[in-house]
C-alpha positions as CSV (number, residue, x, y, z in Angstrom):
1,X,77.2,61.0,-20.1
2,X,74.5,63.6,-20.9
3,X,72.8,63.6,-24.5
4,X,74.2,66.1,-26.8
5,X,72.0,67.9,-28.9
6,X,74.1,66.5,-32.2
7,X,72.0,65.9,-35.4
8,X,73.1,62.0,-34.3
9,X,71.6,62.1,-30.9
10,X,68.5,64.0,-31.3
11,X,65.2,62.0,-32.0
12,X,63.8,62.2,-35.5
13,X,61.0,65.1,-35.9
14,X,57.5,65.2,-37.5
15,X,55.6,68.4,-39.0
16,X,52.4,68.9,-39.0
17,X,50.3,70.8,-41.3
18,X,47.3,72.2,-39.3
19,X,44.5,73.8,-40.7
20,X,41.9,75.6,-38.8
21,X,38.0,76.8,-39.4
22,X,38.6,80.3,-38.1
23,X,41.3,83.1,-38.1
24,X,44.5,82.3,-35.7
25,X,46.4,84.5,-34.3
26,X,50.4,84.4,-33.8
27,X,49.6,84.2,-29.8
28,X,47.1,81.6,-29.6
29,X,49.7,79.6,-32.2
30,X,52.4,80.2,-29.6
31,X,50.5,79.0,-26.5
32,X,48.8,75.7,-28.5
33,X,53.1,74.9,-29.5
34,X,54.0,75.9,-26.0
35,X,51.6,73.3,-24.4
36,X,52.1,70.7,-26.9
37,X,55.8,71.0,-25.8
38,X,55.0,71.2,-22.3
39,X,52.9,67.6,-22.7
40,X,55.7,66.0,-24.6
41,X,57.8,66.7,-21.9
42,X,56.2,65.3,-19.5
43,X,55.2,61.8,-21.3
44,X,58.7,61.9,-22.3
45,X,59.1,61.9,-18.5
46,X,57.2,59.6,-17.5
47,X,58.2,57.1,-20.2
48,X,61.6,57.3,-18.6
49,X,60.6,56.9,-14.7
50,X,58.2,53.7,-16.2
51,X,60.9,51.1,-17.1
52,X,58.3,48.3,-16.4
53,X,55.2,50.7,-18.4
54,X,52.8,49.7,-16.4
55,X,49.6,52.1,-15.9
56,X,49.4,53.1,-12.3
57,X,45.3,52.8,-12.8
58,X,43.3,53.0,-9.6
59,X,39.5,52.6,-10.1
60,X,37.4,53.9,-7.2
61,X,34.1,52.7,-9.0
62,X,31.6,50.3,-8.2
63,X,32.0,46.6,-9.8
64,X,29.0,45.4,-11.9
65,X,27.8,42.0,-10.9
């Protein structure tokens, strides 16, 4: 059964308050949100594909004797 978007199904929200050292405009407010969403997405994805949430961590480096 697919999650409806109820006020009982949906996960709790957070706000944040950002301030910023320079002038921001609308646009670069929009595209800073929109990637923001687009990352939460995509841990939120991953988070469900990992059931066992193990890192898949490859290290290509030298070992240190």
């Amino acid at each position: 059964m697919p999650e409806s978007n109820s006020p009982s199904s949906r996960k709790p929200e957070s706000r944040v308050i950002l301030e910023f050292d320079r002038e921001v405009t609308d646009a670069e407010i929009q595209e800073m949100q929109a990637k923001h969403n687009a990352t939460s997405a995509f841990l939120e994805a991953a988070d469900h594909h990992d059931h066992d949430h193990t890192p898949d961590v490859v290290d290509m480096g030298e070992v240190d004797q």
